[in-house]
C-alpha positions in Angstrom: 10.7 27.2 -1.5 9.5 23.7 0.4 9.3 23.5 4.4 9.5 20.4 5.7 8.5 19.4 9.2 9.0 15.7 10.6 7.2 13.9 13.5 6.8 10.4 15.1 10.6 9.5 16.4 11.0 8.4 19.8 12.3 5.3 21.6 11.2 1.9 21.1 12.1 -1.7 21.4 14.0 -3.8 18.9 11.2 -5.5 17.1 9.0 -2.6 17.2 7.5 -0.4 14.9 7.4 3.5 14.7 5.6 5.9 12.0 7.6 8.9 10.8 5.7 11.6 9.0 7.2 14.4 7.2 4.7 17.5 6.1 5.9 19.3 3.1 4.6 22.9 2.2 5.1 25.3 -0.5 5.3 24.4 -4.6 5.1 21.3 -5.0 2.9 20.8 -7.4 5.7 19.4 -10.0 7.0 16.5 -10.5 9.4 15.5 -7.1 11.8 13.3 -5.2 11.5 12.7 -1.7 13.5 10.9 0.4 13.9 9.7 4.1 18.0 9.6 5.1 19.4 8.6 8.4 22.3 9.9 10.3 24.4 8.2 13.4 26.8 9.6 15.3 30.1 9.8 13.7 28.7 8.4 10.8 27.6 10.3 6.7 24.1 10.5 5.9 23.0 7.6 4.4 19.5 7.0 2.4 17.0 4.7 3.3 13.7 5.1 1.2 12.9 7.3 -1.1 9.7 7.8 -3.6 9.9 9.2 -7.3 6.6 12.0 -7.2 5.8 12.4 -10.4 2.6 14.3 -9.2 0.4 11.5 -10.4 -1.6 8.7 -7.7 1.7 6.1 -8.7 5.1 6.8 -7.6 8.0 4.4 -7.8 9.6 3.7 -4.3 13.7 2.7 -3.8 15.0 1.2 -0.5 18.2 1.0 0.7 19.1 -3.1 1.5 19.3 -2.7 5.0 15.8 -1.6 5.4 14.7 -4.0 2.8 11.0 -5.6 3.7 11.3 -3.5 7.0 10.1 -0.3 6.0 7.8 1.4 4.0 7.7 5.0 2.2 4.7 6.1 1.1 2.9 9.5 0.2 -0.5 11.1 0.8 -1.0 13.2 -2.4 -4.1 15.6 -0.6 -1.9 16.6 2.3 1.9 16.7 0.9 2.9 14.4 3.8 5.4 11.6 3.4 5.3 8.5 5.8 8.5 5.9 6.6 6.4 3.1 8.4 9.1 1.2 10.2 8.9 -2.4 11.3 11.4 -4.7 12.8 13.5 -2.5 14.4 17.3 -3.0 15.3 19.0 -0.9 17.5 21.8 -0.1 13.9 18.6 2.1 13.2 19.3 3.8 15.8 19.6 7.8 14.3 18.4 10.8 13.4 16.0 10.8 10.4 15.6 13.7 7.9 13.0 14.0 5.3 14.1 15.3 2.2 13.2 17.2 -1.4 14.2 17.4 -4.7 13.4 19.3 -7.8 15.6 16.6 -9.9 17.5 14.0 -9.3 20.5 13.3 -11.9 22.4 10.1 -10.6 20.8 8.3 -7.4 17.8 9.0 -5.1 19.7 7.9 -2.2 22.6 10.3 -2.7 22.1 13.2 -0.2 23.5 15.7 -2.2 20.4 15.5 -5.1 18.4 16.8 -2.3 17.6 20.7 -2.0 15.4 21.1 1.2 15.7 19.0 4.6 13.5 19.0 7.3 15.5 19.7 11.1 15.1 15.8 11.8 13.2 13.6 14.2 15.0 11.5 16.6 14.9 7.5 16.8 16.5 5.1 19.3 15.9 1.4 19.4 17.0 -0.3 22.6 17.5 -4.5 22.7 
């Protein structure tokens, strides 16, 4: 079993920047997926970073092309936390953001449905 508990939505200005944080607990000690997704209202899930774990200080990172050169994942090995660092904002990024986990993934890390464990979500809004 994996918890997952994000942190660091809120409100902010288009242009802004906001740092989500996702803390992951239970076995994790093999190799991993972990993602960041997005939701809107009346809109799917949709991917936006996500980071290959292989358990190892390198892990190979996947954006979607909207967040291109905006954000950033990244992971802190010691403490099982997962960051999104967002920079640029635009109020389309308006939504709720989930952190997600995956034993395996067997097509795309982007795909919602590879993920087994999701965190309850943290809320952002950007205003113009």
């Amino acid at each position: 079993q994996v918890q997952l508990v994000e942190s660091g939505g809120g409100s902010v200005q288009a242009g802004g920047s906001l740092r989500l944080s996702c803390a992951a607990s239970g076995s994790t000690s093999r190799r991993y997926y972990m993602g960041w997704f997005r939701q809107a209202p009346g809109k799917e899930r949709e991917g936006v970073a996500a980071i290959d774990g292989r358990g190892t200080s390198t892990y190979s990172t996947y954006y979607a092309d909207s967040v291109k050169g905006r954000f950033t994942i990244s992971r802190d090995r010691v403490s099982n936390t997962l960051f999104l660092q967002m920079n640029s904002v635009k109020p389309e990024d308006t939504a709720m953001y989930y952190c997600a986990f995956s034993w395996g993934v067997a097509a795309s890390l982007m795909d919602p449905n590879e993920y087994n464990y999701w965190g309850q979500g943290t809320q952002v809004t950007v205003s113009s």
